[in-house]
C-alpha positions in Angstrom: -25.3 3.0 -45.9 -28.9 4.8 -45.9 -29.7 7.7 -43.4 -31.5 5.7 -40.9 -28.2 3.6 -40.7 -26.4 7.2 -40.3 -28.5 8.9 -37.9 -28.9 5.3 -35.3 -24.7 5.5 -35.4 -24.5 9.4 -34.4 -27.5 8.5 -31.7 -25.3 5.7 -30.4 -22.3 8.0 -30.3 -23.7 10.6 -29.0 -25.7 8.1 -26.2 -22.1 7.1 -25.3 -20.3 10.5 -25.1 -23.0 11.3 -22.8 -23.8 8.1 -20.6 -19.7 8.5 -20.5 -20.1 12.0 -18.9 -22.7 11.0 -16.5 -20.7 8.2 -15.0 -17.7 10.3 -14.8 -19.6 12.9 -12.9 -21.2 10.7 -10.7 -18.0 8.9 -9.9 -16.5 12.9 -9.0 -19.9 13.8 -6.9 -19.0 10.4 -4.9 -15.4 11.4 -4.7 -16.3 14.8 -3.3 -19.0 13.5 -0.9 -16.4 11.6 0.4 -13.9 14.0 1.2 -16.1 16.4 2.5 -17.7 13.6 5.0 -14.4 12.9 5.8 -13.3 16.8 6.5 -16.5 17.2 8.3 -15.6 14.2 10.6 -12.1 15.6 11.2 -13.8 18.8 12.7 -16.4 17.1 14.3 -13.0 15.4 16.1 -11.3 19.1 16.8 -14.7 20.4 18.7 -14.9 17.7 21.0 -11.0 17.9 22.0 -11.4 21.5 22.6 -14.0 21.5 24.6 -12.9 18.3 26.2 -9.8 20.6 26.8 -11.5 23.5 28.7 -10.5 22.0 32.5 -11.2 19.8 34.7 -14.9 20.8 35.6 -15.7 20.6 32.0 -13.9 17.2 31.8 -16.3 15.7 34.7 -18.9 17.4 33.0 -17.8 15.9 29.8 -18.0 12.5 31.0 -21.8 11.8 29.3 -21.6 14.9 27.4 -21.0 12.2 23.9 -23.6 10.3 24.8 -26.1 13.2 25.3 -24.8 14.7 21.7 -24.8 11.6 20.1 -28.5 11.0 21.2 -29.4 14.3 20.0 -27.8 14.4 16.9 -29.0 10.4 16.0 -32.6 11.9 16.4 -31.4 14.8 13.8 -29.4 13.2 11.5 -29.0 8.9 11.9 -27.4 6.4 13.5 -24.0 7.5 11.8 -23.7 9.8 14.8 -23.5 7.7 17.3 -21.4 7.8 20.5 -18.6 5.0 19.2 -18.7 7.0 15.8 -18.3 10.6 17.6 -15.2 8.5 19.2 -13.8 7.7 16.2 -14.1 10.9 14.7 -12.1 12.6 18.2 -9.7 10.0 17.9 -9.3 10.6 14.2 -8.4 14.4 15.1 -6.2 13.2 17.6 -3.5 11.2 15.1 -4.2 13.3 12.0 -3.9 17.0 13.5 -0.2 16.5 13.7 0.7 14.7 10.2 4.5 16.4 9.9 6.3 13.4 9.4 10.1 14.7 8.2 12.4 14.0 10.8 15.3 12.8 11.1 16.4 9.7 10.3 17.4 8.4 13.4 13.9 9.6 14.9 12.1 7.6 12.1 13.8 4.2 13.4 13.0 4.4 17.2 9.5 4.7 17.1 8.1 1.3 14.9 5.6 0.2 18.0 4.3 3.0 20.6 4.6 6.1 19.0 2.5 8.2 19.6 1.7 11.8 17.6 1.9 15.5 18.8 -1.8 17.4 18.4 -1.5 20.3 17.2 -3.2 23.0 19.5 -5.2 25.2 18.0 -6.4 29.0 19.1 -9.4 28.6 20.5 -10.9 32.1 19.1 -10.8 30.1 15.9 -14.3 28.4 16.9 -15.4 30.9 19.8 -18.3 31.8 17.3 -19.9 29.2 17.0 -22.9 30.3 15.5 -21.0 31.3 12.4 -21.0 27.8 11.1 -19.7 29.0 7.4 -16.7 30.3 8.5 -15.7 26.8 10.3 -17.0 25.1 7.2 -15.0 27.5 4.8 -12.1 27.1 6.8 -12.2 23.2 6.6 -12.0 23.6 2.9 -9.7 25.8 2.7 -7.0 24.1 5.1 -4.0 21.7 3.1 -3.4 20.2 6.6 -7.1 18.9 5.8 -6.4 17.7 2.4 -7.4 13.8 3.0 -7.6 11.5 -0.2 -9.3 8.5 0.4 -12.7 7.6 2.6 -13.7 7.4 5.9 -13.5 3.2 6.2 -10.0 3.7 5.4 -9.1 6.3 7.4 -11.2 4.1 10.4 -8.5 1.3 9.3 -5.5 4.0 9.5 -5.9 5.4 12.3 -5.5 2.7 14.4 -1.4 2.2 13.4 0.5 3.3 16.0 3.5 4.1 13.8 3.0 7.7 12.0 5.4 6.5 9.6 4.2 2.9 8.8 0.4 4.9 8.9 1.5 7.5 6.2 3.2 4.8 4.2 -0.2 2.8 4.1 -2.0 5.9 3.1 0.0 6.8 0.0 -0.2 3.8 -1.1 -4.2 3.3 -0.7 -4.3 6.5 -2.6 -2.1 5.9 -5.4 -2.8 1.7 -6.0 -6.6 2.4 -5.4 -7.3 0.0 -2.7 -10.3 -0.8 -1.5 -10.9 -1.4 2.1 -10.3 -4.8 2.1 -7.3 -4.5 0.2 -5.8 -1.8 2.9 -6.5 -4.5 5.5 -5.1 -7.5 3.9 -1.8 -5.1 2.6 -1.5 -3.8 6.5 -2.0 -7.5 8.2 0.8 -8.8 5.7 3.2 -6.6 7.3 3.5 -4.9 3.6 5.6 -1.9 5.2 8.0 -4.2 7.7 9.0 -6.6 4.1 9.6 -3.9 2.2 11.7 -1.6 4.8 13.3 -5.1 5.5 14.6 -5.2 2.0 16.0 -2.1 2.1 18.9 0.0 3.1 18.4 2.7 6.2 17.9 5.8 4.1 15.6 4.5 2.0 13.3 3.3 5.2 12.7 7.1 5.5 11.4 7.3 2.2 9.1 4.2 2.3 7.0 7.1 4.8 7.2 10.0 2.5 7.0 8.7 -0.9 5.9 4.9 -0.2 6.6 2.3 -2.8 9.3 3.4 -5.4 10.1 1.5 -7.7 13.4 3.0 -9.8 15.9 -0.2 -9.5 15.1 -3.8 -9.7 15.7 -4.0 -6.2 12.9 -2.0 -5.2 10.1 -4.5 -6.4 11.9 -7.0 -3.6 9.9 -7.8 -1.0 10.8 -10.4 2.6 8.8 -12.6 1.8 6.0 -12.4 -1.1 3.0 -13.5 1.1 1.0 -15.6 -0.7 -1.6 -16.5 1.9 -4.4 -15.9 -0.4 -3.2 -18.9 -2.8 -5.5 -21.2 -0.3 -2.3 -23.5 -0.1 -1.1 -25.2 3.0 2.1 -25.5 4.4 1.4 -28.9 5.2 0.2 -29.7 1.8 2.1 -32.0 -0.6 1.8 -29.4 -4.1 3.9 -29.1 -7.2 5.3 -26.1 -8.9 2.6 -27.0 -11.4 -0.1 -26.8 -8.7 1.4 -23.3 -7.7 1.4 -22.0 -11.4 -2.5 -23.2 -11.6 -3.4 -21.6 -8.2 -1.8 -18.1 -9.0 -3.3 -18.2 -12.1 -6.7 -18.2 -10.7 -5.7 -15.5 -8.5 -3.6 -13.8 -10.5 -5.3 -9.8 -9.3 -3.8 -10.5 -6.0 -0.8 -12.2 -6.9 0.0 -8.6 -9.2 -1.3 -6.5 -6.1 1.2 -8.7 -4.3 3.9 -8.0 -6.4 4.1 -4.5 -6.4 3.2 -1.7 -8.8 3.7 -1.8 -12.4 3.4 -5.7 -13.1 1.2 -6.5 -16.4 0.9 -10.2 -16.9 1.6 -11.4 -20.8 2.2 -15.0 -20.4 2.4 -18.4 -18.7 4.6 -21.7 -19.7 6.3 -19.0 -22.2 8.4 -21.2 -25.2 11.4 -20.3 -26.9 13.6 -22.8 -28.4 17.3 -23.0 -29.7 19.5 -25.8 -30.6 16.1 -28.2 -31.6 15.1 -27.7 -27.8 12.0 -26.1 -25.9 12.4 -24.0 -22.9 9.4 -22.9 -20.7 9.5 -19.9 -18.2 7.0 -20.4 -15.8 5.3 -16.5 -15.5 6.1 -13.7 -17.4 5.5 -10.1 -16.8 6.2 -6.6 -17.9 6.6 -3.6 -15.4 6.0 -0.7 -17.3 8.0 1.6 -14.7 10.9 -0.3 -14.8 10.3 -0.9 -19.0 11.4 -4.3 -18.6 10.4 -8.2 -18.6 10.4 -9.7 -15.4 10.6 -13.6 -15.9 9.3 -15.4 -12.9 10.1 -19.1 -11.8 8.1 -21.4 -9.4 10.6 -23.1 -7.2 9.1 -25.1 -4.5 11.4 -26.9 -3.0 15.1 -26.0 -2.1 17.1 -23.6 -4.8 19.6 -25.0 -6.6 22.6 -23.4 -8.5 21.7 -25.0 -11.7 18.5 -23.3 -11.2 20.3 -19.7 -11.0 22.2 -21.3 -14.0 19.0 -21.9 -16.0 17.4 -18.5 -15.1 20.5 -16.8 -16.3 20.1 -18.2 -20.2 16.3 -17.5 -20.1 17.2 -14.2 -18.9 20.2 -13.7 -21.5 17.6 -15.3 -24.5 14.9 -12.3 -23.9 17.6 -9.4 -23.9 19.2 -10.8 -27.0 16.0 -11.9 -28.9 12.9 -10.0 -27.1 13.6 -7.2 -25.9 13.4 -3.8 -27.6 16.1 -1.3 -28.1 14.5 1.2 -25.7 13.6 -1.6 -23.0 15.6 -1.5 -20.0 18.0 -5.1 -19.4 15.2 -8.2 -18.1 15.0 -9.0 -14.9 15.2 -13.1 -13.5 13.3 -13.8 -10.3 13.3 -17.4 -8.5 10.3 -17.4 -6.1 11.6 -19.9 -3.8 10.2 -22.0 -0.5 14.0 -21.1 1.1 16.7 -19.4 -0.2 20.3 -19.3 0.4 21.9 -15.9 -0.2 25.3 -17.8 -0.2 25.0 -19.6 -2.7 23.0 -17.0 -5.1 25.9 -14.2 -4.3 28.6 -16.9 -5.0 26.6 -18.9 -8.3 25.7 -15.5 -9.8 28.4 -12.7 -11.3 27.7 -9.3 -9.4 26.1 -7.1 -11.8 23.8 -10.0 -12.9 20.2 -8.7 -12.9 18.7 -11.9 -11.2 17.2 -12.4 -7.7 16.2 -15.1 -5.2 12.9 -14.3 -3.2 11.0 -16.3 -0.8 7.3 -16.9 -0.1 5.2 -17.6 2.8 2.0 -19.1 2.3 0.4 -17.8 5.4 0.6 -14.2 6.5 3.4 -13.3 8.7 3.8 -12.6 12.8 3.7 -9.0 12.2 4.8 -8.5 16.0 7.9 -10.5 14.9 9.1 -8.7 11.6 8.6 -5.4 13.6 10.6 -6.6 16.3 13.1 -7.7 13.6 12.9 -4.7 11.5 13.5 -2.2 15.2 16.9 -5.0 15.9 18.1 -4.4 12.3 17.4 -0.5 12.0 18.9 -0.3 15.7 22.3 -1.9 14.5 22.8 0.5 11.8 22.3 3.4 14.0 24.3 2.3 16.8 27.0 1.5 14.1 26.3 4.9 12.4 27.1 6.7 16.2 30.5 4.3 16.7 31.8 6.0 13.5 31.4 9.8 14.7 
C-alpha cells in the first residue's frame, strides 16, 4: 500500500467521523428547535388563559382580542400565528397544565370518555412584568411540568383525547417507539390503548397510563385483536394463508409496529425436519426484551385443536434444538380469523407458553371497544366494592 493509498483512507475516515458529527448535530439542533417551539406554544397557551381569566369585562373584551393578536403577530412573524393556531396553543395549555395522572385506581376506570383535566392556576404576579420577557422565557426552561418530548403535530394529535390516561399512554409511547405523526394517528384510530387494556387485568390498566407498553411476560405482547387493516385485504375477499404470509411480508414495518415492541423478523416458511419429514413455521421472530423466539402461524379460517397440537411440537423443537442456554422458553402464537378460548384452555396444558390471538382486517369501532373496555373495568370494581 503506497502513501497516496494511506493518506485517501485517513481522508475518508476522517470525512466520515466528521460528516457523522454534523448529522448528529443537526439532528440535536432540530430536536431542540422542537422542544423549545413546543414550550413557547405552551406559554403562548398560559397568557391567553390568564388574561382571558381577568373577568367578565375583559372576557367581552376578549371576544376579538385573538383575532387582532393573531393579525398583528402574522404581520411580525408568519402565518404560523394565526387565530386557529393561537387556539390550539390555549387549548394545549388547557389539557397539559394539569398532567398529574396517579390516582387511584378506581378513579383511572370511570373516566375512559368525557374526562376532562384540572388547570392548574397559576399566580398571576408570575407574568405581571411583562416587559421582562427573559425571566418568562428562563422560567419555561427551567420548569419539569414543561418537559415535553416529542413535536408540536403530535402534541396537535394528543390533545385532542379526552382521556388523560389513554392521552398519556399515547404519548410514552410516541416518545419511546419513535413514531412519526402518521404512525400516532394510525396507533390512536386502532384503538391501540382499548386492545391492550382489554388484554389485561385491572391493575395493570393503571400502568398502561404511567409506563405504557411493558412487555415482561408473554402475555403482555397480547393484544384484542391485532389490526391488520393496513394488509389491503378485504373481509369479503376469498385469500389463503399463503396470500396473508405474502401480504405481511410486503408490509412487514407495520406488521412489527403492530406487534409490539421488541419483535426482529429472522425468517419466513422456516424448515426443520425429524423423522425424514419437513415442517414449516409460517413467521418467525425474536423479541429481544423477552430473549425469546416467538413462532407465528397464519390461521385463516376457524382454529383447530390439532392446530394447537402442531404449534406445541414446533414450539417444543426450537427449545430443545434452537434455542440458547441463556434464552428465555419460545413462545407459540396462532393468529387466527376466530378463536375459541374453550377449546385452547381445554387442548393446551396450563403452563404451556402458547396463545391464540385474533385479527381484524379493518380498524375497529373505537366507540365500541371503549364502551366495552368502561362495562369490563366497571364489573371488576363493582365486584371489588361487594367484597369490602
Amino acid at each position: 500500500m503506497n502513501d497516496k493509498t494511506v493518506s485517501t483512507s485517513k481522508d475518508n475516515q476522517l470525512f466520515s467521523r466528521v460528516a457523522e458529527l454534523i448529522e448528529l448535530t443537526r439532528t440535536k439542533v432540530a430536536s431542540t428547535v422542537n422542544l423549545t417551539m413546543v414550550r413557547t406554544y405552551f406559554e403562548i397557551g398560559r397568557m391567553i388563559v390568564e388574561d382571558e381569566q381577568q373577568g367578565k369585562e375583559r372576557a367581552e373584551y376578549g371576544k376579538n382580542l385573538l383575532k387582532d393578536v393573531a393579525t398583528q403577530l402574522i404581520k411580525k412573524f408568519g402565518k404560523g400565528f394565526s387565530e386557529q393556531n393561537l387556539r390550539n396553543m390555549r387549548q394545549f395549555f388547557q389539557v397539559y397544565s394539569g398532567r398529574v395522572i396517579y390516582e387511584s385506581p378506581s378513579r383511572i376506570l370511570k373516566n375512559s370518555e368525557n374526562e376532562q383535566d384540572s388547570i392548574r392556576q397559576t399566580p398571576s404576579s408570575e407574568f405581571d412584568d411583562i416587559a421582562n420577557q427573559k425571566n418568562t422565557f428562563e422560567q419555561m426552561h427551567s420548569d419539569k411540568s414543561r418537559d415535553f418530548s416529542l413535536s408540536w403535530s403530535h402534541y396537535l394529535i394528543l390533545m385532542r383525547i379526552e382521556n388523560s390516561y389513554e392521552r398519556r399512554f399515547y404519548e410514552i409511547e410516541a416518545f419511546q417507539g419513535n413514531w412519526s405523526e402518521r404512525q400516532l394517528k394510525r396507533q390512536y384510530h386502532s384503538s391501540l390503548y382499548e386492545r391492550l387494556a382489554l388484554s389485561r387485568n385491572k391493575e395493570e390498566v393503571m400502568k398502561l397510563a404511567i409506563e405504557g407498553q411493558t412487555i415482561a411476560k408473554p402475555v403482555d405482547l397480547l393484544k384484542n385483536p391485532l389490526t391488520l387493516e393496513f394488509l389491503g385485504i378485504e373481509e369479503k375477499d376469498s385469500y389463503s394463508e399463503s396470500d396473508m404470509e405474502h401480504a405481511i411480508l410486503s408490509k412487514l414495518q407495520q406488521f412489527i409496529l403492530e406487534l409490539g415492541k421488541g419483535f426482529l423478523f429472522e425468517a419466513r416458511q422456516k424448515r426443520f425436519t425429524f423423522d425424514e419429514k419437513h415442517y414449516f413455521v409460517d413467521l418467525v421472530f425474536y423479541n429481544r426484551l423477552l430473549q425469546c423466539f416467538i413462532l407465528l402461524d397464519l390461521k385463516t379460517e376457524e382454529l383447530l385443536h390439532k392446530d394447537l397440537g402442531q404449534m406445541q411440537m414446533y414450539v417444543n423443537y426450537y427449545d430443545r434444538n434452537v434455542k440458547l442456554d441463556y434464552e428465555k422458553p419460545t413462545i407459540g402464537i396462532l393468529l387466527c380469523k376466530k378463536k375459541n378460548n374453550a377449546l385452547v384452555e381445554l387442548t393446551l396444558p396450563k403452563e404451556a407458553n402458547i396463545y391464540a390471538s385474533e385479527y381484524s382486517l379493518y380498524l375497529p369501532d373505537k366507540q365500541l371497544l371503549q364502551q366495552k373496555l368502561n362495562e369490563w373495568l366497571l364489573e371488576f370494581e363493582n365486584l371489588e366494592k361487594s367484597e369490602l
